[in-house]
C-alpha positions in Angstrom: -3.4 31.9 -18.2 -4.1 31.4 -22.2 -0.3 30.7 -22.5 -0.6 27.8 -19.8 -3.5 26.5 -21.6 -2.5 26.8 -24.8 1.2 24.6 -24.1 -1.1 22.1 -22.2 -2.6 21.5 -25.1 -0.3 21.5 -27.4 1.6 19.0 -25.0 -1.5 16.6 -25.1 -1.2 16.5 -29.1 2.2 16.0 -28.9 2.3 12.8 -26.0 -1.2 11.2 -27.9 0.8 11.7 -31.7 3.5 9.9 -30.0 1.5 7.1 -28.4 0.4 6.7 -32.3 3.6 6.6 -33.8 4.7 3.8 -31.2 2.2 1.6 -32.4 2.9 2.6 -35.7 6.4 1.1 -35.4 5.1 -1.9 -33.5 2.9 -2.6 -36.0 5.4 -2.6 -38.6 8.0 -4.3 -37.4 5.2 -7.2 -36.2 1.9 -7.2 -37.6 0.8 -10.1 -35.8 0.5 -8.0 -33.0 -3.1 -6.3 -32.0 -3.6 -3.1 -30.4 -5.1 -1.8 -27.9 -5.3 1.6 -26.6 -3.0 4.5 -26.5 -4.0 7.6 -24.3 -2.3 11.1 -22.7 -1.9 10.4 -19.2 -0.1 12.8 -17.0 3.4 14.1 -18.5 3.4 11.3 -21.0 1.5 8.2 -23.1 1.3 4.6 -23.0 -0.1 2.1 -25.5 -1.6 -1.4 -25.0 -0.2 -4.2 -27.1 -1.6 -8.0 -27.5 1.8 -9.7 -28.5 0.5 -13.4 -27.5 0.7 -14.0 -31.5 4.9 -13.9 -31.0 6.7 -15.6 -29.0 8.5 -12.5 -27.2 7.3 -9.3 -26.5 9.2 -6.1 -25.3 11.5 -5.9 -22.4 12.6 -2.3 -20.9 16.2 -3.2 -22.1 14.9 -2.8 -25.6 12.9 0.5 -25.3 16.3 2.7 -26.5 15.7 1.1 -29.8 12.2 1.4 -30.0 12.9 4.9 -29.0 15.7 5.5 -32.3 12.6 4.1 -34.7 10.2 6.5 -33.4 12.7 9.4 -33.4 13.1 8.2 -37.6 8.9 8.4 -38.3 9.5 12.1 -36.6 12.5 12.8 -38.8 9.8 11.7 -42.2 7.7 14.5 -41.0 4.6 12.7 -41.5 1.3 14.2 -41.3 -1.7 13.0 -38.9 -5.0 13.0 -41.3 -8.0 12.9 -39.2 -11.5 11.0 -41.2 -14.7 10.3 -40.0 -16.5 7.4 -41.4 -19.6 4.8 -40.6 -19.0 2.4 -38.8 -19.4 -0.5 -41.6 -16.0 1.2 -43.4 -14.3 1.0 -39.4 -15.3 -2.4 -39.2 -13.4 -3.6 -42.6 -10.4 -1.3 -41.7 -10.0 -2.8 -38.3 -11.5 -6.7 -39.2 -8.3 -8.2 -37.8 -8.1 -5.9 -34.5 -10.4 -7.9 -32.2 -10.0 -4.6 -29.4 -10.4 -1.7 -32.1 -13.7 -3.9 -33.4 -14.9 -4.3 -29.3 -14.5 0.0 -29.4 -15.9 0.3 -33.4 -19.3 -1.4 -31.8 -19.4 0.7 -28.6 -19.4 3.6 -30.6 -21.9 2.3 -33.0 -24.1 0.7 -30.7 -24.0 4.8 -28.9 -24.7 6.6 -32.4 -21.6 8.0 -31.9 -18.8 9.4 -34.0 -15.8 7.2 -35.6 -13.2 8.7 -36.5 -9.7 7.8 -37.6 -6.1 8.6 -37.6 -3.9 8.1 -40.6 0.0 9.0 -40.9 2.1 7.4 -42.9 0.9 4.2 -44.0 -0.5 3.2 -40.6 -4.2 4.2 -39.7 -5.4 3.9 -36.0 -8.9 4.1 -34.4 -9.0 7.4 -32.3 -10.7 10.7 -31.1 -7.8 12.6 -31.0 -6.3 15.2 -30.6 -3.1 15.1 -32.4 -0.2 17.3 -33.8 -0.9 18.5 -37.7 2.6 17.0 -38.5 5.5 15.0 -36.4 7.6 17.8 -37.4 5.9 19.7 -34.1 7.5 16.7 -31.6 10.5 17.4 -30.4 13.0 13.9 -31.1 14.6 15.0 -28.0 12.3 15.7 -25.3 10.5 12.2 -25.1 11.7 8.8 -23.4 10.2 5.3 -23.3 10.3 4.3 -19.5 8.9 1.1 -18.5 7.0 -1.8 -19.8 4.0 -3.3 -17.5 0.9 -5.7 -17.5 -2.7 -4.5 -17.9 -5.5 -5.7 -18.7 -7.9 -4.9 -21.5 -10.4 -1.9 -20.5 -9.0 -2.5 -16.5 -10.9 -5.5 -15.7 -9.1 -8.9 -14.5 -12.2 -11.1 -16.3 -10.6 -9.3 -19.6 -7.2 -10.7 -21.5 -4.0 -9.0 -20.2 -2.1 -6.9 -22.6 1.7 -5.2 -22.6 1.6 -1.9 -21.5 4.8 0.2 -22.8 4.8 4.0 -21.0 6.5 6.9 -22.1 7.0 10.4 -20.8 7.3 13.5 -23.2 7.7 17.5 -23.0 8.5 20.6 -25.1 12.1 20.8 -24.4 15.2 18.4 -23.4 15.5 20.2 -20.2 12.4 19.5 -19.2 12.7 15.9 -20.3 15.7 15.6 -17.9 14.4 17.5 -15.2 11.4 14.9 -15.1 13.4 12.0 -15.6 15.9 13.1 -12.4 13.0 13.8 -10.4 11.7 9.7 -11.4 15.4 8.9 -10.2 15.1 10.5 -6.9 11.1 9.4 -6.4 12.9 5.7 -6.9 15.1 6.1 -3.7 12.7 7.7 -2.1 10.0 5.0 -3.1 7.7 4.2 0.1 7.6 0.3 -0.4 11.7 0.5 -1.2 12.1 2.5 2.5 9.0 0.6 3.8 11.4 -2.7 3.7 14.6 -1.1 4.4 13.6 0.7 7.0 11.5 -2.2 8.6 8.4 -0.2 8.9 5.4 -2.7 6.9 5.7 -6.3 4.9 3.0 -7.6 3.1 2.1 -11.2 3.1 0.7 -13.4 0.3 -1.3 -15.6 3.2 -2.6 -12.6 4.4 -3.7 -11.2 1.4 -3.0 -8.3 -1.3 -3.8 -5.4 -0.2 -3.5 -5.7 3.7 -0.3 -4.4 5.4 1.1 -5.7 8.6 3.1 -3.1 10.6 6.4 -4.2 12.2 7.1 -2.6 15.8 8.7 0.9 14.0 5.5 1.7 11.3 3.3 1.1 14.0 4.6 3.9 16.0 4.4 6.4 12.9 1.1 5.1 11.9 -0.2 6.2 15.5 1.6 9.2 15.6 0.2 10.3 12.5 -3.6 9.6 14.0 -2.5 10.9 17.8 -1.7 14.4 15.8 -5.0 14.1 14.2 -6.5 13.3 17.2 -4.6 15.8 19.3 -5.6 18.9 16.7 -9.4 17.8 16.5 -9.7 18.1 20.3 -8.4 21.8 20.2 -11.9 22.6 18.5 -14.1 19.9 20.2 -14.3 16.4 18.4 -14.8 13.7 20.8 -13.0 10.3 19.5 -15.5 7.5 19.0 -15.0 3.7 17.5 -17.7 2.1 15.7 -18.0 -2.0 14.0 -16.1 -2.8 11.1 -19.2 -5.5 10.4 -22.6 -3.2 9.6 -25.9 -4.5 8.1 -26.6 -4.0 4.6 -29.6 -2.1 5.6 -26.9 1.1 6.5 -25.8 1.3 3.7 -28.8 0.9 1.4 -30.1 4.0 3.1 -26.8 6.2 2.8 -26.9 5.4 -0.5 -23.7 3.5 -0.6 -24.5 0.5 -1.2 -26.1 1.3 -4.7 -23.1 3.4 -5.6 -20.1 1.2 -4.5 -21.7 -2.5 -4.0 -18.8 -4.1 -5.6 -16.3 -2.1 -3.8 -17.8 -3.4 -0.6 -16.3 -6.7 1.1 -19.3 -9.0 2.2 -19.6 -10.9 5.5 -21.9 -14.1 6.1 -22.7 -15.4 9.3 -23.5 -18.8 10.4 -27.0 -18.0 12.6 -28.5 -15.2 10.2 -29.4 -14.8 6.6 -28.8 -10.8 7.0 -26.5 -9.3 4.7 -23.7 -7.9 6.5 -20.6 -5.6 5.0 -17.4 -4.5 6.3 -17.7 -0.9 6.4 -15.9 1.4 3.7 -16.0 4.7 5.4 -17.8 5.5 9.3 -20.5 8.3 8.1 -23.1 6.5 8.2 -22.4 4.9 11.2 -21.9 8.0 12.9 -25.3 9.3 11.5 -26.5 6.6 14.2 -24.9 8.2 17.5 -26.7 11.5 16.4 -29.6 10.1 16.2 -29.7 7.4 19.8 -31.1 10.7 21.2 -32.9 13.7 20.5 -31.0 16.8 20.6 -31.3 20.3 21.2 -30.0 23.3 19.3 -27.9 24.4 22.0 -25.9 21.3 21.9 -25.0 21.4 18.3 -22.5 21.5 16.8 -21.8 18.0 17.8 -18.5 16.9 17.0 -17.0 13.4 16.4 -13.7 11.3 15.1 -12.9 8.2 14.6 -10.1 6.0 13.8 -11.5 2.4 13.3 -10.0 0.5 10.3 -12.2 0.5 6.7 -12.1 -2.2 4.0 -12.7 -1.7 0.5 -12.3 -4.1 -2.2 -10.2 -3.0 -4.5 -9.2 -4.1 -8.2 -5.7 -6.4 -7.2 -4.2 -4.5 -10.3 -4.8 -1.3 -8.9 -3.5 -2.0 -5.1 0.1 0.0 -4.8 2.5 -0.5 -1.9 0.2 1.8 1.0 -1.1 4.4 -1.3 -4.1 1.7 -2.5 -5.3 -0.8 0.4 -8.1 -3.0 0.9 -7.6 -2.3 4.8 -6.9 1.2 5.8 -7.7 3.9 8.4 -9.2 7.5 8.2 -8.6 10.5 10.5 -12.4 10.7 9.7 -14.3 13.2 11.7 -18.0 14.3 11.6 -20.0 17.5 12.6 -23.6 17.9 12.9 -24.4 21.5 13.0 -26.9 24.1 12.3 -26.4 26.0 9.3 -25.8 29.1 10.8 -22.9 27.6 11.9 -21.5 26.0 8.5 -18.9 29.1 8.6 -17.4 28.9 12.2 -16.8 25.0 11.4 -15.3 25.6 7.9 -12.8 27.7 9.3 -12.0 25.9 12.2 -11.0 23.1 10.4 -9.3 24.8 7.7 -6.9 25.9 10.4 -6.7 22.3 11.6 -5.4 21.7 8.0 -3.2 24.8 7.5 -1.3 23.5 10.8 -1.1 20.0 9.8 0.4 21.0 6.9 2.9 23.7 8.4 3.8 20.7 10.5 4.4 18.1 7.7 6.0 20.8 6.5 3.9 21.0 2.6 3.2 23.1 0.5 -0.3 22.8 -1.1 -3.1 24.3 -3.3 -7.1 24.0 -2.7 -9.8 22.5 -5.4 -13.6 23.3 -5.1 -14.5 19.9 -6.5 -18.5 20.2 -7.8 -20.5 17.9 -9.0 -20.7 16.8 -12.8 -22.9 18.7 -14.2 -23.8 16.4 -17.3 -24.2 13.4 -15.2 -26.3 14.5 -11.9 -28.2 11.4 -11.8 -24.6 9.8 -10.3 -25.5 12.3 -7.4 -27.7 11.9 -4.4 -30.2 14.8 -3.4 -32.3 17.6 -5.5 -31.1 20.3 -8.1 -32.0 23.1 -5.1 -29.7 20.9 -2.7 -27.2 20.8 -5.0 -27.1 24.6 -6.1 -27.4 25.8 -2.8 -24.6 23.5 -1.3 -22.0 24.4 -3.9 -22.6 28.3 -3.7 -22.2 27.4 -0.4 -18.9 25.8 -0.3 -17.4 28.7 -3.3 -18.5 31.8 -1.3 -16.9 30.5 1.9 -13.3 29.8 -0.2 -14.1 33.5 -1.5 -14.7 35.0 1.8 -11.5 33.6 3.5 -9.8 34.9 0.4 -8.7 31.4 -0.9 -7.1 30.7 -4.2 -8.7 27.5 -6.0 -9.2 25.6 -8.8 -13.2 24.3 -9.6 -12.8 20.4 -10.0 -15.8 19.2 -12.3 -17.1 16.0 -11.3 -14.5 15.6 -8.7 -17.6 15.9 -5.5 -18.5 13.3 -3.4 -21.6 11.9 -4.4 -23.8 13.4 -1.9 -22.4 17.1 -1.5 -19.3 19.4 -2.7 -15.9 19.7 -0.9 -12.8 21.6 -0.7 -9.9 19.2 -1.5 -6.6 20.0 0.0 -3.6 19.0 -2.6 -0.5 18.8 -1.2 2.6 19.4 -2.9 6.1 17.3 -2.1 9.2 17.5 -2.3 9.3 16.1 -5.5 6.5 18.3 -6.7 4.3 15.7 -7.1 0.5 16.6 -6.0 -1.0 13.9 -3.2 -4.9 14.9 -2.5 -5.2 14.7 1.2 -7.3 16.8 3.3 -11.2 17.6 2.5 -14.1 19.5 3.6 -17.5 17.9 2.5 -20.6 19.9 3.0 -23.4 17.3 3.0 -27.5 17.9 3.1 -28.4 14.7 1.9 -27.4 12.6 4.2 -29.0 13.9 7.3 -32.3 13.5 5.4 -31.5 10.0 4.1 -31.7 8.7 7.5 -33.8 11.2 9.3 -31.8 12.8 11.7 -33.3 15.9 13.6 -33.4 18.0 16.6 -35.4 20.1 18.2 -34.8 23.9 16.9 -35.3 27.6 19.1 -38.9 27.3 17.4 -39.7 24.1 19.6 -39.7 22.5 15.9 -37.6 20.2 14.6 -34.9 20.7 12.3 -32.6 18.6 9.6 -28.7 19.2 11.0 -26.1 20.0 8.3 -23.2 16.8 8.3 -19.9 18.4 7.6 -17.5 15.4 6.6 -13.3 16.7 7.2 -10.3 14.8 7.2 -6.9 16.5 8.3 -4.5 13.9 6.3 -6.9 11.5 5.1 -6.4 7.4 5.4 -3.4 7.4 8.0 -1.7 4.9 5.3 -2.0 7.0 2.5 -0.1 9.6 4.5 2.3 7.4 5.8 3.1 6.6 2.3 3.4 9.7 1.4 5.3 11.1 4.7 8.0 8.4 3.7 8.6 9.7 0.3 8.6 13.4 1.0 11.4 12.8 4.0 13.3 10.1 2.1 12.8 8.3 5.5 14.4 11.0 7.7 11.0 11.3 9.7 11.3 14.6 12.1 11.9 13.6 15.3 8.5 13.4 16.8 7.3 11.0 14.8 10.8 8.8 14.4 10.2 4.8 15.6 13.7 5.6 17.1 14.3 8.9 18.2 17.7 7.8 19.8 20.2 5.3 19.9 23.0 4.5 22.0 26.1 3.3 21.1 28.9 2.7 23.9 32.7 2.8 22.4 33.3 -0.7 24.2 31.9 -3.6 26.4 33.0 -2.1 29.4 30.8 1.0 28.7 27.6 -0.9 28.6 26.8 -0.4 32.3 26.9 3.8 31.9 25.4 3.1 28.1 22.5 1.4 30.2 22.2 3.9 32.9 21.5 6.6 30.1 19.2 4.0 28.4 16.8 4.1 31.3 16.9 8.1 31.7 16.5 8.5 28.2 13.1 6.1 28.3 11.9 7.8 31.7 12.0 11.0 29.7 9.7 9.6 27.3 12.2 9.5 24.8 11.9 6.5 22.4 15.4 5.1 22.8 17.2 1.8 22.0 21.0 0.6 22.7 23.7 -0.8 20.2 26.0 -3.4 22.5 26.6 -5.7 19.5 30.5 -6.5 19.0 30.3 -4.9 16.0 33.1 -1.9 15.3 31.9 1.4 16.3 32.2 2.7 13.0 29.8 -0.2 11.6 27.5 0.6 14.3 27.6 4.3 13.7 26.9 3.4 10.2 24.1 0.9 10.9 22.4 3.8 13.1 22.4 6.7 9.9 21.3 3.4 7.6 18.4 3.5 9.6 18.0 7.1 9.7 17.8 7.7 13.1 18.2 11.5 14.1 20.9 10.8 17.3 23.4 8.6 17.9 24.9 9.1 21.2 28.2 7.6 21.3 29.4 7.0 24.7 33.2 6.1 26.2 35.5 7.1 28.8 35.4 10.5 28.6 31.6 10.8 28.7 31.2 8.2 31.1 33.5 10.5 34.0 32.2 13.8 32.8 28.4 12.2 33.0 27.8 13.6 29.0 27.4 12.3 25.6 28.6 12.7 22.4 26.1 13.5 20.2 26.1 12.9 16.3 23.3 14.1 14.4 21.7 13.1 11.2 21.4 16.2 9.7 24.8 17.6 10.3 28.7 15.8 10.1 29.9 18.0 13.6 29.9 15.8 16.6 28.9 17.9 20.1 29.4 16.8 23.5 26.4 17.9 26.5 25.5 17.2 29.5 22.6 14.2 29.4 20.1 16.4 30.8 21.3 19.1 27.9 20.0 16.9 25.5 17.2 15.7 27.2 16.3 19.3 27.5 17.2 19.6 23.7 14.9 16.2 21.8 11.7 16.9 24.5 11.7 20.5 22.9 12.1 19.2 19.3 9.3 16.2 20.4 7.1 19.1 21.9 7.5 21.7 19.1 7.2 19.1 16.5 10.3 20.4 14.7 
């Protein structure tokens, strides 16, 4: 474990020293430019650069080059000289760096530390860490990847800068290993498939943000939430639908709308002067069905779901292809239970998960994610809740003998979770499934019921998802399969393709078997060649293509080509019927 630790740090140094030297060479080569920021970010670096002073600034076709000057700076083996000094000193060195100055008064202005960087003859504004000498990068393990717009500190109201990224590691292998893996993350990119695939198309009069699924993604959208649906009711949850429109009021007493005002979308109507939001997440919506009546003990734990659509206003710079909406949908359930009963639940949806995931077929690791312990007042509830809810949610992971990672600062605002991280193809980590254990909320808005004791009692809220917002996983489904969706959850599980016109009739025939079978099934009778329409059929990544000619048509078969293999195998229809309702039913 020190070893992992130790190259993870030594890895930060070395991607924040290069960040450094990149602007060193910028600055050099054009000193009218103004810099920005440069931090680690995950496997690499990036620096923001004002060049609105020039009339160019850097395209990716000239990165290579930027690339050889940085590799030079390595080659001088210069040295990284840390200094703090007061902030009158940081204000002179950085007089004609109007973003370093905006930082150089935060700090002040917080009584806290400067400090700055010097190598070479270039001295930067920064906490660190960095590498004691360049001599500790190696020139032939890093790569410049991409140059993008951003805006200064994240915010749209602020001056947009160039963003230049790079990616760095220990070794060359490494570098190359990464840098393959980007190559086959860019086929399998969701918004790439997404179009070629006719699945979603976003539309500038509808609005960034706000997907509109074709025919095909809506049928793996609501496959996704069927499963959902499908493994909640094994363990009780009822599906309900609650209003997309909700009263201020709601919120203001779950504490949301303090927290996340400006991620909420208002609503005004015409005949009242009531605040009205669309709703960003349904708990506090279903708080309200627990509470239309008074309950008893014996009917807890009472279990609900619910797919409605949510809405949150997010940043436009931040909004990415499905994996960041402003309109999206949770397989959200919620269960108000006794806390005697905290344990049974836990488990019963952890198996919910483990299945989901066997299904998906992903690998995945668990975080504990706590609160932060140096900012509690971002947190809703007492010290006691919050020590007794956390040593809740640990000694349940350590009873069921499950490995984690703690996640500081990583809890939902009212109450600890486990957070499920899955793991694709690629490797890359996707946080999907959660656990929340919540006391805060069910005192918020007052819920109760009526205990063994004849007294009433405050319920426990246990908040799960199985794969999150249904969008997200889409997204993410896309890219782990490189489109080639299992067949269960395939817009077209199989099409037919007869060998000639006069074919059409028995083509037809099967067509109708196929459907009545409850097989999703579509014909090719275009008077395309069959070659082009076999092709056509694996471009669109569907698992079988049943070709269909003489032969088939007096022997009642088909000849069946499948995706995943080049042999060709002829069966009866009601063979292969017999053959995609088992894969459909087993979710193969």
């Amino acid at each position: 474990m020190k070893n992992e630790e130790s190259s993870s740090a030594r890895m930060e140094k070395i991607r924040h020293s290069l960040a450094h030297l990149m602007a060193a060479v910028i600055k050099d080569k054009h000193p009218k430019v103004k810099l920005g920021i440069g931090p680690v970010i995950e496997n690499g670096f990036y620096y923001d650069f004002d060049f609105s002073a020039l009339d160019h600034s850097p395209t990716e076709e000239k990165l290579p080059k930027l690339e050889n000057f940085i590799r030079e700076l390595i080659k001088q083996d210069l040295k990284f000289e840390r200094q703090e000094i007061p902030a009158e000193k940081a204000r002179e060195i950085f007089k004609d760096e109007p973003f370093k100055l905006e930082l150089v008064e935060e700090l002040a202005a917080a009584g806290e530390k400067i400090s700055v960087y010097k190598s070479g003859g270039f001295i930067d504004l920064c906490a660190g860490p960095h590498v004691e000498s360049a001599k500790e990068i190696n020139p032939d393990a890093f790569k410049l990847t991409k140059v993008a717009g951003a805006y200064w500190k994240g915010s749209e109201k602020n001056k947009m800068l160039t963003r230049i990224y790079g990616v760095a590691f220990e070794t060359k292998e490494e570098l190359g290993a990464y840098l393959r893996m980007l190559e086959e993350a860019e086929k399998r990119d969701h918004r790439k498939l997404g179009k070629e695939l006719e699945l979603f198309v976003f539309s500038d009069l509808v609005g960034p943000g706000l997907p509109l699924y074709t025919p095909k993604g809506a049928i793996i959208r609501r496959e996704i939430q069927n499963y959902s649906n499908e493994l909640r009711k094994k363990i009780g949850y009822q599906e309900v639908h609650t209003p997309q429109i909700n009263k201020a009021e709601l919120f203001k007493i779950s504490g949301h709308y303090d927290k996340y005002k400006e991620n909420l979308f208002k609503v005004s109507s015409n005949y009242t002067e009531e605040e009205y939001y669309l709703k960003p997440m349904n708990c506090p919506q279903h708080t309200q069905i627990f509470s239309s009546q008074m309950r008893s003990y014996k009917e807890l734990p009472i279990r609900i779901a619910d797919f409605a659509n949510l809405y949150r206003d997010e940043k436009p710079g931040e909004l990415s292809g499905l994996t960041r909406l402003r309109a999206f949908s949770q397989d959200d359930g919620h269960c108000f239970c006794r806390e005697d009963q905290i344990e049974e639940e836990f488990s019963a949806i952890l198996n919910l998960i483990n299945e989901a995931m066997r299904v998906y077929n992903m690998s995945y690791s668990i975080r504990l994610s706590l609160r932060d312990e140096q900012n509690k007042q971002n947190y809703l509830g007492s010290e006691e809740v919050w020590q007794k809810s956390q040593n809740m949610m640990e000694k349940l992971l350590k009873e069921k003998n499950i490995d984690y990672i703690r996640g500081e600062g990583e809890a939902a605002f009212y109450g600890p979770k486990m957070d499920l991280i899955a793991k694709d193809c690629l490797g890359r980590n996707w946080q999907l499934s959660t656990i929340q254990l919540d006391f805060n909320m069910p005192v918020r808005f007052g819920l109760e019921y009526i205990g063994e004791d004849g007294k009433k009692h405050t319920p426990v809220m246990i908040h799960s998802a199985l794969v999150g917002s249904a969008e997200r996983f889409m997204a993410t489904l896309i890219e782990h399969t490189a489109g080639n969706f299992p067949v269960w959850i395939s817009p077209i599980q199989a099409l037919i393709i007869p060998v000639g016109e006069k074919y059409n009739d028995y083509g037809e025939k099967m067509l109708s078997e196929l459907k009545s079978a409850g097989i999703r099934v579509e014909i090719d009778k275009t008077s395309e060649t069959l070659g082009k329409r076999i092709r056509s059929g694996k471009t669109q990544k569907i698992p079988y293509l049943l070709v269909v000619g003489e032969k088939e048509k007096e022997a009642g078969t088909v000849a069946v080509n499948f995706r995943d293999k080049k042999e060709q195998e002829t069966m009866a229809i009601a063979q292969f019927v017999e053959l995609i309702q088992k894969e459909i039913r087993e979710k193969k």
